[in-house]
Structure formats: C-alpha cells, structure tokens
C-alpha positions as CSV (number, residue, x, y, z in Angstrom):
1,X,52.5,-14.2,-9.9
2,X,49.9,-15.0,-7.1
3,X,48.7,-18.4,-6.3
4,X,45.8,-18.7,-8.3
5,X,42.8,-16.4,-7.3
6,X,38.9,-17.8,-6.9
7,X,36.8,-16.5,-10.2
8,X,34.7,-14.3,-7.2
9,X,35.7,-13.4,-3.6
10,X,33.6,-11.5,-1.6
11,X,34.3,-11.1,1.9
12,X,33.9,-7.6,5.2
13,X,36.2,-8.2,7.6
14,X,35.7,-4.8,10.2
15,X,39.1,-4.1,11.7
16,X,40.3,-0.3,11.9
17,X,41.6,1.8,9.7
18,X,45.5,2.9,10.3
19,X,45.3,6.6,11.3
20,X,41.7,7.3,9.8
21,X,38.5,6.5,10.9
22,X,36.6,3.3,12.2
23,X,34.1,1.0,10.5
24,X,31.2,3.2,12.0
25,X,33.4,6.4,12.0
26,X,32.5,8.9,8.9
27,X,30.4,8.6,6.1
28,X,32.9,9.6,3.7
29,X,36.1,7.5,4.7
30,X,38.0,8.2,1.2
31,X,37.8,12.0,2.3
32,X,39.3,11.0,5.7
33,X,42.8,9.6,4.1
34,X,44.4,12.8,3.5
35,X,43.5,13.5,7.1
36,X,45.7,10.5,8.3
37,X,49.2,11.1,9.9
38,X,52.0,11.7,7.1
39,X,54.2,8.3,6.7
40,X,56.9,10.2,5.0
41,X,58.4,13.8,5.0
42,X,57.3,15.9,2.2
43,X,59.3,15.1,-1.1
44,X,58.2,17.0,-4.3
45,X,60.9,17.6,-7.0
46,X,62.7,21.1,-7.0
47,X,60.9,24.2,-8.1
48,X,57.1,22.1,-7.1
49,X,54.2,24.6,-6.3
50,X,52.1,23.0,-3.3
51,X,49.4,25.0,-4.2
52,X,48.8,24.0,-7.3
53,X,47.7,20.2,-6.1
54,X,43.8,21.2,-4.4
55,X,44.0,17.9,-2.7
56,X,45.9,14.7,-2.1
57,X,45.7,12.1,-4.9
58,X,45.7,8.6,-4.9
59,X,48.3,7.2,-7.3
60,X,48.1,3.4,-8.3
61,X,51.5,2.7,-8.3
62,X,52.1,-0.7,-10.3
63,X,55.7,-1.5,-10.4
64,X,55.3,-1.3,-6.5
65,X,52.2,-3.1,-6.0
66,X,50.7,-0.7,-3.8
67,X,48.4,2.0,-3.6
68,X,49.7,5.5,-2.4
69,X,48.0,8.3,-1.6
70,X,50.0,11.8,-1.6
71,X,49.0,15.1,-0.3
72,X,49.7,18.8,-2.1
73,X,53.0,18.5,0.3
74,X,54.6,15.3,-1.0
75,X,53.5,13.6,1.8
76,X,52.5,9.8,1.6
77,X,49.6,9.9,3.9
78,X,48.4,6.1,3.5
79,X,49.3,3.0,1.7
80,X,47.6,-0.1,0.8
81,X,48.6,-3.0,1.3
82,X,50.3,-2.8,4.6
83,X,50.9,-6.0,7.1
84,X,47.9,-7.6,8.0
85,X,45.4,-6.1,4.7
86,X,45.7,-8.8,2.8
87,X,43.9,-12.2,3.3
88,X,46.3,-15.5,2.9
89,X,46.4,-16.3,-1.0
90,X,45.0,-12.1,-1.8
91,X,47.5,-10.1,-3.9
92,X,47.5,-6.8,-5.4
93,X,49.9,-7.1,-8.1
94,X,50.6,-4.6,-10.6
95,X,47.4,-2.2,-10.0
96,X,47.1,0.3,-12.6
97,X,44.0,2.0,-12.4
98,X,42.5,3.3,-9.0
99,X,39.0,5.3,-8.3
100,X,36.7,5.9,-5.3
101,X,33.3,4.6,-5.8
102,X,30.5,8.0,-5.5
103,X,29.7,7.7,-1.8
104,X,33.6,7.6,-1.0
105,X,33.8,4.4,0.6
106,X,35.5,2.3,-1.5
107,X,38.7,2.6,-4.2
108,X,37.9,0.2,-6.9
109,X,41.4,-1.2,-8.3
110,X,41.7,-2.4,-11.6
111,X,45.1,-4.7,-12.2
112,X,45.2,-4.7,-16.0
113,X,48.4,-7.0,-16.5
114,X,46.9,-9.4,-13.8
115,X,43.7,-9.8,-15.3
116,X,42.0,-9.0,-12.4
117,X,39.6,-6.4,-10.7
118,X,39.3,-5.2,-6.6
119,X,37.1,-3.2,-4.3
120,X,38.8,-2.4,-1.2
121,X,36.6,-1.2,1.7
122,X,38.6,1.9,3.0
123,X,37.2,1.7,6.3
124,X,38.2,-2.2,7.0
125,X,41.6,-2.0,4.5
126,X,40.3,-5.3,3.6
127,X,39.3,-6.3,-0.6
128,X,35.9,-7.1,-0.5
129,X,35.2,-7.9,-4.1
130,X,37.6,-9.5,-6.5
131,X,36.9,-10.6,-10.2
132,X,38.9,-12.6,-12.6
133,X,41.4,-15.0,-12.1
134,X,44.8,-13.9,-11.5
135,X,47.3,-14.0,-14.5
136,X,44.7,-15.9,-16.9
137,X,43.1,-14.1,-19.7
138,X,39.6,-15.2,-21.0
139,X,36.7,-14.3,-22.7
140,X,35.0,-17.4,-20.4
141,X,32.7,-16.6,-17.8
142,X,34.5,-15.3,-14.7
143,X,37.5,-13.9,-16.7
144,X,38.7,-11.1,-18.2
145,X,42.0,-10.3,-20.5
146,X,43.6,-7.0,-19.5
147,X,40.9,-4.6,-17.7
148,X,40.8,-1.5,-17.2
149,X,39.4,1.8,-15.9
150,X,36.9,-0.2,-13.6
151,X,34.7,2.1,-12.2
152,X,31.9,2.4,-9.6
153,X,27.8,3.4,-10.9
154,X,26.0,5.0,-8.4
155,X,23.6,1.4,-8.3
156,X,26.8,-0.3,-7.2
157,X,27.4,-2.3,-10.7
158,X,31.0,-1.6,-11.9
159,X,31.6,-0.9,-15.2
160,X,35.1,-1.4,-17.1
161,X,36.9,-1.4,-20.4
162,X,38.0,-4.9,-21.0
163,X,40.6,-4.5,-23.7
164,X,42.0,-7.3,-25.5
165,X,38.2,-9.0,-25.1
166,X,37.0,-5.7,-26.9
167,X,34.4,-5.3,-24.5
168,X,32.9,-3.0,-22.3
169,X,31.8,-5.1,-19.3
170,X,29.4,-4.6,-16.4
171,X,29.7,-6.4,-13.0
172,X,27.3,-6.6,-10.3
173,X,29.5,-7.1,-7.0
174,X,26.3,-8.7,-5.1
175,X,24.7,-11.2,-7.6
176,X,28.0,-11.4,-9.7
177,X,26.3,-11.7,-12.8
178,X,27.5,-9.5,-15.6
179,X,26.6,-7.9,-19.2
180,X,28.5,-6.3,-21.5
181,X,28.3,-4.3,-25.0
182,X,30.4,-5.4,-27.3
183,X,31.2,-8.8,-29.1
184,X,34.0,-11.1,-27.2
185,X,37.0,-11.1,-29.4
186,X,35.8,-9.1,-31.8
187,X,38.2,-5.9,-32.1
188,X,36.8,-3.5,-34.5
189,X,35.4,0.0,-34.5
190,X,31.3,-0.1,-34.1
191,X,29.8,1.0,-31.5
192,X,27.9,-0.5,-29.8
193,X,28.2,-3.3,-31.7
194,X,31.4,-3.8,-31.6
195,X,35.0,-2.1,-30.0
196,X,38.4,-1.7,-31.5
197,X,40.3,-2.5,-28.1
198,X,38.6,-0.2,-25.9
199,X,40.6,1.2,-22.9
200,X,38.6,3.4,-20.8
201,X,34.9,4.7,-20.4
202,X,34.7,7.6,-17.7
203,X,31.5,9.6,-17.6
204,X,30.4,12.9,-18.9
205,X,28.6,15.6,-16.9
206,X,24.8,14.4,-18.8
207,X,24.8,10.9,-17.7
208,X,26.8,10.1,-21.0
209,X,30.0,7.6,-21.3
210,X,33.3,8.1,-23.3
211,X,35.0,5.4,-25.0
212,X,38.5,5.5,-26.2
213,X,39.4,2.5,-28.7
214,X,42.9,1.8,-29.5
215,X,42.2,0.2,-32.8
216,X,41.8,3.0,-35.8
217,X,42.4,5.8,-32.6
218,X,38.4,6.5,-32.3
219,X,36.6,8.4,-28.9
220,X,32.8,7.4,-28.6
221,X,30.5,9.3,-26.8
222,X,27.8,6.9,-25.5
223,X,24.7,6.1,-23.2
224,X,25.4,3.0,-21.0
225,X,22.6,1.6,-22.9
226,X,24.8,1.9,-26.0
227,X,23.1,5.0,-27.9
228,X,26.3,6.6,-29.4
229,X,26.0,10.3,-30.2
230,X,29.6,10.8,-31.8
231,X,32.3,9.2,-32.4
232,X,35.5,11.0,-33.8
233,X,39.6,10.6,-34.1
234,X,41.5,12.3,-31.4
235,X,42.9,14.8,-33.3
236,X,47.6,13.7,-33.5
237,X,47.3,10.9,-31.4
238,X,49.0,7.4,-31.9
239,X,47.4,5.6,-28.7
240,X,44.3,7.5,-26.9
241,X,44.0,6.3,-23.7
242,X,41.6,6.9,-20.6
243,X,39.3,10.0,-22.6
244,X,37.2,12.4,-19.9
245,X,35.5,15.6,-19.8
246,X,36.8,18.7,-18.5
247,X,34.2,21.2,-19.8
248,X,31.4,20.9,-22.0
249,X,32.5,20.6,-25.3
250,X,36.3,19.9,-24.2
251,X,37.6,16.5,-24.2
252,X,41.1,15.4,-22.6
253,X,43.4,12.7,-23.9
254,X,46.5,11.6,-23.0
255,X,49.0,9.8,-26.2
256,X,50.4,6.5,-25.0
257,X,53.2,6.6,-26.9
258,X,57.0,7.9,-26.7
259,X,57.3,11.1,-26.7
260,X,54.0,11.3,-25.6
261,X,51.2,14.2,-25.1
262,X,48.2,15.0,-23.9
263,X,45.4,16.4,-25.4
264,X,42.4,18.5,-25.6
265,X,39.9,18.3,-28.3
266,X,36.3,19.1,-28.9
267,X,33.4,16.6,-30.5
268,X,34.2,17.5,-33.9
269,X,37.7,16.3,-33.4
270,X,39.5,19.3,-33.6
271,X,42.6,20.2,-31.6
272,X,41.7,22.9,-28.5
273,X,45.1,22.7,-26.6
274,X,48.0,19.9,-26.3
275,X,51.5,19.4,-24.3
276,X,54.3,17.8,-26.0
277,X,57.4,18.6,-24.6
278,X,60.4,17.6,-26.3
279,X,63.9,16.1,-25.9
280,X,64.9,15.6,-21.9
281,X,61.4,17.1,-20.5
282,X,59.5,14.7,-23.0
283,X,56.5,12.4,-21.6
284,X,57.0,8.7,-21.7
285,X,54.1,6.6,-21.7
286,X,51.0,8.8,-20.0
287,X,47.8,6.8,-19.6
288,X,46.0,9.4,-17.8
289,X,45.2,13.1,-17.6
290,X,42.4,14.9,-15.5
291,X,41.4,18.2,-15.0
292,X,41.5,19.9,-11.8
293,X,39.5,22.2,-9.6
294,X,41.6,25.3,-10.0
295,X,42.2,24.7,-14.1
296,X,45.1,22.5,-13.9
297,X,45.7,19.4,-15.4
298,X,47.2,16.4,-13.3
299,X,48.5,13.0,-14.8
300,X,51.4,10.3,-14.9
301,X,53.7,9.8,-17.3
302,X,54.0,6.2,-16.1
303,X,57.3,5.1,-17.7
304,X,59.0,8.4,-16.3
305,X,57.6,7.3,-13.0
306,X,56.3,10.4,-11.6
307,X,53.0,11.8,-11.0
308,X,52.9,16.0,-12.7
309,X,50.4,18.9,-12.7
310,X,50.6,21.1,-15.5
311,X,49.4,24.4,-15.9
312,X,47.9,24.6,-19.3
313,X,48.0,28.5,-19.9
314,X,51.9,28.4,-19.7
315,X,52.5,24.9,-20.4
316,X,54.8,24.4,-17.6
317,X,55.0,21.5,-15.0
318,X,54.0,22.9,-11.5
319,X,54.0,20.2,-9.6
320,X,55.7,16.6,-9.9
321,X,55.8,13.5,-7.4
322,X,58.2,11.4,-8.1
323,X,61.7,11.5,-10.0
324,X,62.0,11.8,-13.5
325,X,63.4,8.6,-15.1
326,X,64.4,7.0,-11.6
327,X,61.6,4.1,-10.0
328,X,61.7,3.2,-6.4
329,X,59.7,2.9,-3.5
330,X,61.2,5.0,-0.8
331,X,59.7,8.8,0.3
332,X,59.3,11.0,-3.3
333,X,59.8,7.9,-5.8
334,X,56.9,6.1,-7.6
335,X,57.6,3.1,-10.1
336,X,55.4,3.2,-13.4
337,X,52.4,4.9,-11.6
338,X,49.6,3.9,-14.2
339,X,46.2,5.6,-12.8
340,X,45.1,8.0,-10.2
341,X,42.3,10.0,-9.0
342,X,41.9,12.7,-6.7
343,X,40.2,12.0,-3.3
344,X,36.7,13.0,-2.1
345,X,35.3,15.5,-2.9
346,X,36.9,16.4,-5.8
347,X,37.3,12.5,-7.1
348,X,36.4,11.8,-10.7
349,X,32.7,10.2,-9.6
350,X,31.8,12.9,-6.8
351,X,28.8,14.6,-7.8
C-alpha cells in the first residue's frame, strides 16, 4: 500500500505534457493523446480488425497501476504515471475505473480496492484532486469503502457509486463538501432511499442516471435528484455491473461472474441481445461494456486481461488488446484491466 494519503489534496502544478500539448496548448487535451508519438509497436492478437476500434481507448489497467491509452493499431500512445507525475507520498494503486470529464481535460480515476478517488489534469500529468484515504474504508467524513465509476457533471461535482457504503455519493472538487442518496451502510434495494450495493451510475441521453445494485441484481433508472422512473432485474445475470445506454430503449450490462456475459436488455427487463461464449473463448470477470460509434461493442474481460470489441450481429470478437489468460506489462499485455472509455470525442460524457 501507499503511505497514508491526506482525506483531500488539491494541488496544479503546469509542466508539459510528454508528446502532447502544453498547459495553454488545445482546448481539448484528452483528444490530443491519441495524437502523441506511439511508445510501443502495434500489438493486437491474431486475426484483430483495426478498423473496427473508431478511436484509441483509454484502459485503466489495475494489476499494473497505470493508465494506458491504446490506439485502433495496438499502439500504447501514452501512460500515466511515468517518472516525475507523481508528487512524493501520491500513488495510483490499483485504478479500476477511468473517464474524461465533458470538456476533455481531465480523466477522473476511480481506485476501487484503494478506497480512493483522482482527477488528473492531462495537460500538467499531475493529480489534482484526490479523495479518500488510501487503503481505509469508511462511512466517516472524508472516506469512502470501495468506489466506483466516478464520474465528471458538467458543473464540475463528481458523482460515484460507493459500494460497500451503499451510497451514491457526490463530490464537489472545489469546496469539498459532499451529498449523497442513499443511507450509509444500509444495503438494500429502495431507491432513493436506499441501495443494495450499488456499482455504477452512467447517464442516459435525457439527463437521467442508471444504477446497477448488486444486492437482489436490480438497474434503476433515476434523476440525480433521486426521482426513479424504473427499476427492473437484468434479465440472466448473477452480478450486473457498470449499466449504460446504447439506444433508447436498449440497455447494456456486462455479468461479473465466471463465465461471464454481456447483455442487452430493454426497461421492461426483457432480453434484446447477449454474448456468452463458452468453454476456452469464455469471459472471465467483465465489469464493463460500451457501445461504439460504428455499432460495436467494446469491454474488458478483466480477469482474462485483455481489452475486446465485439461485433454483435455475428457475435464474434473483432478486435482484442491484450493476451487471453496471460497478464503483464510489456507492448500487447494488460493485467486485470477493470474500466475504460474511449477518448474525445466519442468518450462516454461527450455531448
């Protein structure tokens, strides 16, 4: 673990940004990354279709402690942290969850297993915001007990899941007060009221939230102001995690579990589409699925350690970073990549 983190660190620290642009460079630094000069050759596994990646990703890639971002190629085009990021006594253990905030200048990091939340300024490569104190779960001010999917609003407050305080939680980086829905410690399905272990909240096209709760396997559809319109089972799965929108009326899930699937269902609950391969080509642990530009679907299948696209009219994977069933760190391998999210424009929060 890292010595023990301050409850709140806020800090700018303008130094450039390796191969990208400067502090006063362009107004949308996250779309800038995929611009910066490749750090590894391209290494996608056999049979990978470039083309069906629109844009690089940006994979949180936990068992590595770093942040990678990877273009349609296989190319690592940045990391984070590198030599000289970090501040004396900063860490960035075990990230699992990584998104850019709307205006593309900052990746907001959540580090579930560390208990612990970052912004990191892409344009310094400096964390600017931290929250929680590292390795110590709480339901006391200043704490939080495994977080995740911490996201950016468009006024700047971040929003997470904070699962095993059954909360959803709302920090504001700049007064550092927060709010939350939700009782502390108490894990049961009513929302808003209450949460059953809630794991994500991404946002819907009309301004709504979804919730996915582990407890009973329930998806909420929500205003931030807690005014639930639905609420219903995702339809076969053991473990719903990370819940989004890809159309209207079509919901994706991915199934935590082993074998696991992913999922696409509408607000009645029933089953629209799912992949579930079996024996050798089945999923292992995926905690997130997204839909892409071009009608694919990306996600990880964390504990397989690679990052796959999959075309959902064949069910075939078309694209996969990383090596099935092998972690490391070198050029083409991931380690438990947990969370990811395409960069600017086509990132989960882009207009």
């Amino acid at each position: 673990m890292a010595l023990k983190q301050s409850v709140v660190i806020f800090s700018i620290v303008g130094i450039a940004l390796f191969g990208v642009a400067s502090a006063t460079g362009s107004t949308n630094p996250g779309a800038d990354l995929a611009q910066a000069k490749p750090l590894t050759p391209p290494s996608l596994a056999p049979g990978s279709d470039s083309s069906a990646l629109p844009g690089a990703v940006a994979i949180a890639d936990e068992g590595n402690n770093r942040i990678v971002i990877v273009d349609p190629k296989g190319q690592v085009r940045w990391i984070f942290p590198q030599k000289g990021d970090l501040k004396p006594g900063q860490s960035l253990i075990a990230p699992d969850d990584v998104f850019f905030s709307a205006d593309g200048k900052s990746i907001v990091v959540t580090r579930s297993e560390n208990k612990m939340i970052s912004i990191i300024d892409i344009s310094t490569r400096k964390i600017v915001f931290e929250y929680g104190v590292a390795g110590q779960g709480s339901t006391k001010a200043g704490y939080l007990n495994n977080p995740d999917d911490a996201l950016m609003l468009p006024d700047g407050r971040i929003v997470l899941a904070d699962i095993k305080n059954c909360r959803i939680l709302f920090i504001d980086p700049k007064t550092k007060t927060t709010s939350q829905l939700g009782v502390s410690g108490r894990c049961v399905h009513n929302p808003p009221k209450t949460f059953g272990s809630p794991n994500g909240i991404f946002p819907m096209k009309d301004g709504r939230f979804l919730v996915s709760e582990i407890n009973g396997n329930w998806i909420d559809a929500m205003t931030l102001t807690g005014k639930v319109s639905w609420a219903v089972h995702a339809p076969g799965v053991l473990y719903p995690s990370d819940t989004n929108e890809v159309a209207p009326n079509v919901y994706l899930t991915v199934d935590f579990s082993s074998p696991g699937q992913i999922v696409e269902f509408n607000s009645k609950g029933k089953l629209l589409w799912k992949f579930k391969p079996k024996g050798s080509a089945a999923l292992n642990h995926p905690s997130l699925a997204v839909g892409l530009p071009n009608g694919n679907i990306i996600a990880t299948d964390d504990a397989n350690n690679r990052v796959i696209v999959v075309d959902p009219k064949t069910k075939k994977i078309v694209w996969q970073y990383g090596h099935k069933g092998k972690s490391g760190a070198s050029a083409g391998y991931l380690n438990n990549p947990d969370g990811l999210d395409l960069l600017p424009p086509n990132s989960l929060l882009m207009p």
